[in-house]
C-alpha positions in Angstrom: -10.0 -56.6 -45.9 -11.9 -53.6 -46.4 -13.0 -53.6 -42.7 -9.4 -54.5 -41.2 -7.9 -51.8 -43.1 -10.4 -49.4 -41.3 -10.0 -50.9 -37.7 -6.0 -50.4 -38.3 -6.3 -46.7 -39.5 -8.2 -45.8 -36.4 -5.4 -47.6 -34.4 -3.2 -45.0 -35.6 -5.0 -42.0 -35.9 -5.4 -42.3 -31.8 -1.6 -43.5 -31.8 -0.3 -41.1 -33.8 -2.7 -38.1 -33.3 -2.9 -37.7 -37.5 -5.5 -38.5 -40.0 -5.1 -41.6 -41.5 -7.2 -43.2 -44.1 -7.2 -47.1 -45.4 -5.8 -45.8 -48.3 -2.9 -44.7 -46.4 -2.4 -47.3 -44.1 0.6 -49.7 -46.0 2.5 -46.3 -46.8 2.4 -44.8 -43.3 3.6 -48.7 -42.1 6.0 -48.6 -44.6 7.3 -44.7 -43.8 7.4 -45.5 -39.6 9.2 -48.9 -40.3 6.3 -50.5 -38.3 4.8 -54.0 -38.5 1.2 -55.1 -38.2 0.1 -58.8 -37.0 -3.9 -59.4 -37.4 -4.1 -62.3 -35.3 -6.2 -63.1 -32.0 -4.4 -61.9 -28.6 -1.8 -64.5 -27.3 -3.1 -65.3 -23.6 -0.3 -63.3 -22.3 -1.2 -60.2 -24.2 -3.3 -58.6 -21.3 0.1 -59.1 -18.9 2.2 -57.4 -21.9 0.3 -54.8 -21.8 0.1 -54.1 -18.2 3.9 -54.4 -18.5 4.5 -51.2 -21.4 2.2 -49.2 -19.4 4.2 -49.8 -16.4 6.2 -46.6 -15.6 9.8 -47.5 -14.5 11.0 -46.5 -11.0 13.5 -44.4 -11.8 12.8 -42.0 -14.5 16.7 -41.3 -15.5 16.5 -45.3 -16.4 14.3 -44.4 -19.3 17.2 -44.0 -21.2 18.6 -47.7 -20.9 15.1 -49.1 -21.7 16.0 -51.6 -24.8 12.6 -50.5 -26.5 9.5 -49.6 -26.0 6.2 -51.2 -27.7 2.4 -50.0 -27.6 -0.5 -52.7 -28.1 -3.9 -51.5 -29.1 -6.6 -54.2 -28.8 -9.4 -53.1 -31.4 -12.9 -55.2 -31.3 -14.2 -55.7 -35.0 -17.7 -54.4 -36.0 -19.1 -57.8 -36.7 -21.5 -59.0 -34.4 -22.0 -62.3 -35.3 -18.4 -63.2 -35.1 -16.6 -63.6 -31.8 -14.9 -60.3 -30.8 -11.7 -60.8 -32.1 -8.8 -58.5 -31.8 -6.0 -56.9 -34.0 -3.3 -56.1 -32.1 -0.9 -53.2 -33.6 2.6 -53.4 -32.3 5.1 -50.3 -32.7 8.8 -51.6 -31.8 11.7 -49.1 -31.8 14.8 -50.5 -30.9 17.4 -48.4 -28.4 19.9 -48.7 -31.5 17.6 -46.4 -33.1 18.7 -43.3 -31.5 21.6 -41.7 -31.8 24.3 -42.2 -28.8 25.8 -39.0 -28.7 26.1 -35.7 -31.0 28.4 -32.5 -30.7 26.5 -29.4 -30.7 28.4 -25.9 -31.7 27.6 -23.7 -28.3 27.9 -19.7 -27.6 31.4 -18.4 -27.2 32.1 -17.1 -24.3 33.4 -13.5 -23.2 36.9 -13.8 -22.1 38.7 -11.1 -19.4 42.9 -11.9 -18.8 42.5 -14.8 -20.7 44.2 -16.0 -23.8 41.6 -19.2 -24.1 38.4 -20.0 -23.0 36.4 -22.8 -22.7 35.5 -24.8 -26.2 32.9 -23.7 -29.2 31.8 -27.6 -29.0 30.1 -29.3 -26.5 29.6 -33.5 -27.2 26.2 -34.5 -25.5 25.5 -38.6 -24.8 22.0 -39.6 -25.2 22.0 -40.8 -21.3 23.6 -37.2 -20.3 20.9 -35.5 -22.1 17.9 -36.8 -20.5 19.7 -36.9 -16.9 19.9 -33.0 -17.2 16.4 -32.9 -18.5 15.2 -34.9 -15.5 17.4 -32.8 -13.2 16.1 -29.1 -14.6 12.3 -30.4 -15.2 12.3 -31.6 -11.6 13.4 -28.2 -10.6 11.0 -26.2 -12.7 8.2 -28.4 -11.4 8.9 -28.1 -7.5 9.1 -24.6 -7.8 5.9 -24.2 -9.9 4.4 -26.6 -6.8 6.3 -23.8 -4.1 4.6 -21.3 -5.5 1.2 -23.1 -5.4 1.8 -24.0 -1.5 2.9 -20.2 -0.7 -0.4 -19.2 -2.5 -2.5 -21.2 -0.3 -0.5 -20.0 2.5 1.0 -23.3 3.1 3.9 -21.9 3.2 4.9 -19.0 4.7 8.3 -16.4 5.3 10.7 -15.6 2.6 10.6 -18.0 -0.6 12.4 -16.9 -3.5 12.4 -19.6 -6.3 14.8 -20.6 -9.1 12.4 -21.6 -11.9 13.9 -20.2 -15.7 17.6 -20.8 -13.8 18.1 -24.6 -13.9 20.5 -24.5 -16.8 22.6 -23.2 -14.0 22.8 -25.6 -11.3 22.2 -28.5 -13.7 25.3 -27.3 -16.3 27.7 -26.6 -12.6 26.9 -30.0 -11.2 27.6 -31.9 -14.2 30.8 -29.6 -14.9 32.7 -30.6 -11.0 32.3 -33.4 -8.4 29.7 -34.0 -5.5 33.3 -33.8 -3.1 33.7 -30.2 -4.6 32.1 -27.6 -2.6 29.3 -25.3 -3.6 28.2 -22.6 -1.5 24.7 -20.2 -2.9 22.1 -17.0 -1.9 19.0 -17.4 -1.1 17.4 -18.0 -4.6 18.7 -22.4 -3.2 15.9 -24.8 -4.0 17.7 -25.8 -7.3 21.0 -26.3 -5.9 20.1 -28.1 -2.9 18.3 -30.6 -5.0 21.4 -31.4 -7.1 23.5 -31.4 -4.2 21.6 -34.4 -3.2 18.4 -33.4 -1.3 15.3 -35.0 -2.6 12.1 -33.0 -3.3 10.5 -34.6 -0.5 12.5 -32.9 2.1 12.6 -29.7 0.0 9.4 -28.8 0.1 8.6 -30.4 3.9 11.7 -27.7 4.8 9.5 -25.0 3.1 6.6 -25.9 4.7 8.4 -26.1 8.3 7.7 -29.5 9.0 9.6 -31.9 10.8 10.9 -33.9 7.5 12.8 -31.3 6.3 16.4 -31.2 5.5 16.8 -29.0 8.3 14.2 -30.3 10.8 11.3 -27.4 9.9 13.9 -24.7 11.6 15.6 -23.9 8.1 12.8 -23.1 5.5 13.2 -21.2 1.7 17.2 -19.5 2.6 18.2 -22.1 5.0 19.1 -26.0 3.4 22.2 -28.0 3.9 23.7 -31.2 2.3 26.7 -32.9 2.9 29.7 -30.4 0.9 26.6 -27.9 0.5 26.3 -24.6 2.7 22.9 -23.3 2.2 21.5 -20.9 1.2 22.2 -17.7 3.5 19.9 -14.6 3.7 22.7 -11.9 3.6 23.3 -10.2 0.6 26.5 -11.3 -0.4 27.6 -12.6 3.1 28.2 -16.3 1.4 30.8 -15.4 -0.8 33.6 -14.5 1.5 32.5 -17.4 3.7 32.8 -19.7 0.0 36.8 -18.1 0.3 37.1 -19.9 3.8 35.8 -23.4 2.4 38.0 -22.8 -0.4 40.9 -21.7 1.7 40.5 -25.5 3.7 40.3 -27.0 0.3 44.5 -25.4 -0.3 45.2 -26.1 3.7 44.8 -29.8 3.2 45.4 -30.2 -0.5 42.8 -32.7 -1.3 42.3 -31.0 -4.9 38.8 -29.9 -4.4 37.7 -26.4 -4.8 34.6 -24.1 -3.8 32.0 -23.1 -6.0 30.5 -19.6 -4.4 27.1 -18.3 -6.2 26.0 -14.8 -5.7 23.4 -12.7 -7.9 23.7 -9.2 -10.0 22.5 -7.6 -6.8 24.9 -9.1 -4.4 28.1 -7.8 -7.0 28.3 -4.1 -5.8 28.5 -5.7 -2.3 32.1 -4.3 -0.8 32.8 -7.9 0.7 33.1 -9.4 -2.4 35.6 -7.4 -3.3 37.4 -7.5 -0.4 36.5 -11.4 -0.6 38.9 -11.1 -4.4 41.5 -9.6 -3.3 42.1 -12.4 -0.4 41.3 -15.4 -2.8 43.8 -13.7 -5.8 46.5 -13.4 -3.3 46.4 -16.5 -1.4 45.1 -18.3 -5.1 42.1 -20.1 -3.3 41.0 -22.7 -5.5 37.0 -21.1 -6.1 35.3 -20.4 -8.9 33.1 -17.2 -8.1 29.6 -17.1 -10.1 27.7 -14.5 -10.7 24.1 -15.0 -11.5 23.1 -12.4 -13.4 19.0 -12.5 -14.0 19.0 -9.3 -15.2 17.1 -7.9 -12.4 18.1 -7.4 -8.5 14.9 -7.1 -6.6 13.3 -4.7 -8.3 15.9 -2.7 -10.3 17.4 -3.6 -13.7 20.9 -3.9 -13.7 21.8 -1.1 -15.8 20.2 0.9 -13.3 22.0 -0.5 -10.3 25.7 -0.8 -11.6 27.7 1.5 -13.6 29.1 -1.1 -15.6 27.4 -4.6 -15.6 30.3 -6.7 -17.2 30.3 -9.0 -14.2 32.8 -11.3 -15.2 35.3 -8.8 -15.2 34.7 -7.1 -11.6 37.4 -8.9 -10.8 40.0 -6.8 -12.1 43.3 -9.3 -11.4 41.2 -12.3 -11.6 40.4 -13.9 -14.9 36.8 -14.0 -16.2 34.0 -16.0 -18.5 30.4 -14.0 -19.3 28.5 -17.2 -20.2 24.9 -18.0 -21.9 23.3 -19.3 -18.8 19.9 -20.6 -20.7 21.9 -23.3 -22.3 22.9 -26.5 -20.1 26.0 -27.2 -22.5 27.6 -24.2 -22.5 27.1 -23.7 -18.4 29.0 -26.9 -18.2 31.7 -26.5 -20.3 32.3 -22.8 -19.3 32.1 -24.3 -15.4 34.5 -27.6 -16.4 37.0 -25.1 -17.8 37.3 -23.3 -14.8 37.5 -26.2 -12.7 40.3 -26.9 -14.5 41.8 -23.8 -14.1 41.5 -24.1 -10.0 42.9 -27.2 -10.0 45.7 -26.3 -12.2 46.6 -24.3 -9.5 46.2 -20.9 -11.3 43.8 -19.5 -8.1 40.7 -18.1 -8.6 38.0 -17.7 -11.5 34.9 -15.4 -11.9 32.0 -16.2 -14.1 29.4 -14.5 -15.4 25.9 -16.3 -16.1 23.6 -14.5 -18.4 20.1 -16.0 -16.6 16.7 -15.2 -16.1 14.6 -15.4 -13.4 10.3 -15.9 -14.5 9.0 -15.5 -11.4 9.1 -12.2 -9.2 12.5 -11.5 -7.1 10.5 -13.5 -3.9 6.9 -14.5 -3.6 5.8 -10.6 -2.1 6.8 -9.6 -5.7 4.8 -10.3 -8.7 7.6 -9.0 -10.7 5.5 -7.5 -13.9 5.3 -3.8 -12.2 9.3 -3.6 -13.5 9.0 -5.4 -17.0 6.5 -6.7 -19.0 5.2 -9.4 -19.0 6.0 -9.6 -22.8 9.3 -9.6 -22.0 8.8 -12.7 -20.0 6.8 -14.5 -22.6 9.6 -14.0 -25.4 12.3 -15.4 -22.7 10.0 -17.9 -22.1 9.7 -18.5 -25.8 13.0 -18.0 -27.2 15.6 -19.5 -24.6 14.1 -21.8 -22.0 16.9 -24.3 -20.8 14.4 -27.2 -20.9 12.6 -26.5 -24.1 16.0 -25.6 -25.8 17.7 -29.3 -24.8 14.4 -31.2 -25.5 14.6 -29.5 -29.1 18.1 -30.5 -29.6 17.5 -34.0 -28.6 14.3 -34.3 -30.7 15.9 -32.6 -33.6 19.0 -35.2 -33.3 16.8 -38.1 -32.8 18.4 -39.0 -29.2 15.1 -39.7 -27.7 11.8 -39.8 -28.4 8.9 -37.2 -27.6 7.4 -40.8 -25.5 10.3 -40.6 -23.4 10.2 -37.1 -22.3 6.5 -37.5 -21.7 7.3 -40.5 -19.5 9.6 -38.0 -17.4 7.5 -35.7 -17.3 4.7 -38.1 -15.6 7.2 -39.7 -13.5 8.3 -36.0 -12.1 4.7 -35.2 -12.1 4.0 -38.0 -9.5 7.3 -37.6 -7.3 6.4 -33.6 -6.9 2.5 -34.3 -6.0 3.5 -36.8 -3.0 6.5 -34.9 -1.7 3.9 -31.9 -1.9 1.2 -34.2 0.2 4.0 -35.3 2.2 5.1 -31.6 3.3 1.1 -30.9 3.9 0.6 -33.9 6.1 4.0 -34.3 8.0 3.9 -32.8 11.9 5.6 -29.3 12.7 8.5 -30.1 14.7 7.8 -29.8 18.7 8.0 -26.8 21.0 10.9 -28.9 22.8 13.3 -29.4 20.2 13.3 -25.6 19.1 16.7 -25.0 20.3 18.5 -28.2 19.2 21.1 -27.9 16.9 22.3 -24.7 18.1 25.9 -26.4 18.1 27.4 -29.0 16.4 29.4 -31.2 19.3 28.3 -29.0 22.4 26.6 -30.9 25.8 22.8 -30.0 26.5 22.9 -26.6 28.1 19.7 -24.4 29.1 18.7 -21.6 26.5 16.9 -18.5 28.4 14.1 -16.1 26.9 12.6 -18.8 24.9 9.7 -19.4 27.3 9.1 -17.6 30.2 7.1 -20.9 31.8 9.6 -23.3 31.0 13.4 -24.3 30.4 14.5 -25.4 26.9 18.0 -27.6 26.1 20.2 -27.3 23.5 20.9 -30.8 22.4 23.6 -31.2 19.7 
């Protein structure tokens, strides 16, 4: 009994990562709810095991997994006997977790409004882990974009999004994939929630021929079906968001725009000009400002005499929201969704963000803060570790689970990555296709002075 008690305490000191003695065995069983059977391996046990170790193919199904078990095959210390087993089995039922909790969330800064979007946010256990998925895939293909640019696999303009997922996760879960969303540069995370897998993200970066946009597009230049890129000019996007949102009122089909710009962008004179049209004609869009504290190189309080962005829109109401924290993004971005399709015209809001990486991959963006600051932003508000917190805390999933993302994520991001390395560039002959959208062939000059390229639509 003696020896038994040893071989199961050493079961679960490697399955547990604590220090358990015999002693302690029954009362750590008893505490975990777990139960032990010290018998000899069924002959199935070696195909139920290759079954829990199996990762599932989607990782978002993780959540409707009915439980999850772990079998440890132990071989006893007796020689002279037949090696035996004792098989440990850990069962936790999906009833065990809790479905859904409401979490109190920031209030948000109002401008010209009487209400604002609730202190309360309810969160399902299936919702949680979605936008964990969502922002950890995000944070991991960036991490993996800055790799590629570093060994000079990619190259050009790359500016990436990683400490900003809260963002695009919190607006996507807040409208509709027939809403319209229209960004700046700083795209990879949007452009993967509007649809585009990682796969062609990075193959776009690197220029090759699987990208979303053929190789011609790369970092500032990705499209999806209701999605318009990504656009290089400062600021250019957002009257160009008024014009989709403009077609959204022409044909009343109760979808709205939602046009991003950064802290940079806002002292740009044709978003101004961009409010005045959208307050007058009351364009269904919902105007969002980024704000990551920095634009380029230059703190905002250096750049803008006043930096309440959510109220630069003088006649338009406004929302300054915490933009670390999934929850509050979505509720602040559902509210004024509401208000656009209440007909009340436009809405500005403000997203207090943070960027961890340098403004684009030429800046290493510690010569303008420290890199303490970083570390406590890091530390203190990170959208994913806040959400995985809250969900541990509230015992809607299991620190397994999130490691089972994490894996899965891990895996999807190394093959796209291998995938963008290994895919052909697109050929010298198709360099001017997709110059138009419905146009016949037609000759372009100056792109070859030995030969004759077509446009072909």
């Amino acid at each position: 009994m003696k020896t038994m008690l040893s071989i199961i305490s050493n079961a679960l000191c490697r399955m547990t990562g604590r220090n358990v003695g015999p002693q302690t065995v029954p009362e750590l069983l008893s505490d975990m709810s777990e139960y032990v059977s010290l018998t000899s391996p069924p002959p199935s046990a070696p195909a139920a095991l290759e079954q829990t170790q199996r990762q599932p193919e989607n990782p978002a199904a993780v959540s409707t997994r009915a439980s999850t078990e772990q079998l440890v095959s132990i071989q006893t210390d007796r020689p002279e006997q037949p090696a035996r087993a004792a098989r440990v089995v850990v069962a936790r039922s999906f009833t065990d977790f809790t479905p859904q909790v409401t979490f109190d969330i920031k209030k948000c800064d109002l401008h010209r409004l009487e209400e604002g979007p609730p202190l309360r946010a309810e969160l399902t256990r299936e919702q949680g882990l979605q936008y964990y998925h969502t922002m950890q895939t995000v944070r991991r293909m960036e991490l993996k974009a800055d790799q590629l640019y570093k060994q000079k696999i990619i190259r050009g303009f790359c500016h990436l999004y990683d400490g900003q997922e809260a963002c695009a996760a919190g607006i996507e879960a807040a409208i509709n994939l027939s809403d319209h969303l229209i960004t700046a540069y700083r795209a990879h995370g949007f452009t993967y929630t509007r649809g585009v897998s990682v796969k062609e993200i990075l193959a776009e970066l690197t220029g090759r021929k699987g990208g979303v946009a053929k190789g011609k597009g790369g970092s500032m230049h990705m499209y999806a079906p209701h999605f318009y890129g990504g656009n290089g000019i400062v600021g250019a996007q957002v009257p160009v968001g008024a014009g989709i949102a403009l077609a959204c009122s022409y044909q009343g089909n109760n979808q709205l725009c939602v046009t991003l710009y950064g802290d940079g962008a806002a002292n740009q004179g044709q978003i101004f000009e961009t409010f005045n049209m959208a307050a007058l004609w009351k364009l269904p869009c919902i105007f969002i400002c980024e704000n990551n504290k920095y634009g380029m190189g230059t703190a905002v309080e250096r750049a803008a005499a006043s930096t309440d962005y959510y109220k630069r829109g003088d006649f338009i109401p406004g929302l300054r929201v915490d933009g670390m924290d999934v929850l509050c993004v979505r509720e602040a971005t559902r509210f004024a969704a509401e208000h656009c399709r209440a007909g009340k015209g436009p809405i500005v809001m403000e997203l207090q963000t943070y960027r961890y990486h340098g403004h684009s991959m030429s800046d290493p963006g510690v010569s303008y803060r420290t890199r303490e600051e970083i570390q406590e932003v890091r530390s203190k508000s990170d959208p994913i570790s806040m959400l995985k917190e809250r969900m541990l805390a509230n015992n809607m999933a299991s620190a397994e689970e999130f490691k089972e993302i994490d894996i899965a994520i891990r895996k999807e991001v190394e093959e796209a990555a291998q995938f963008a390395t290994l895919d052909p560039e697109p050929p010298l002959d198709e360099l001017c296709d997709h110059i138009f959208h419905n146009e016949p062939p037609l000759e372009v000059r100056g792109t070859n002075p030995w030969s004759k390229l077509k446009s072909v639509s």
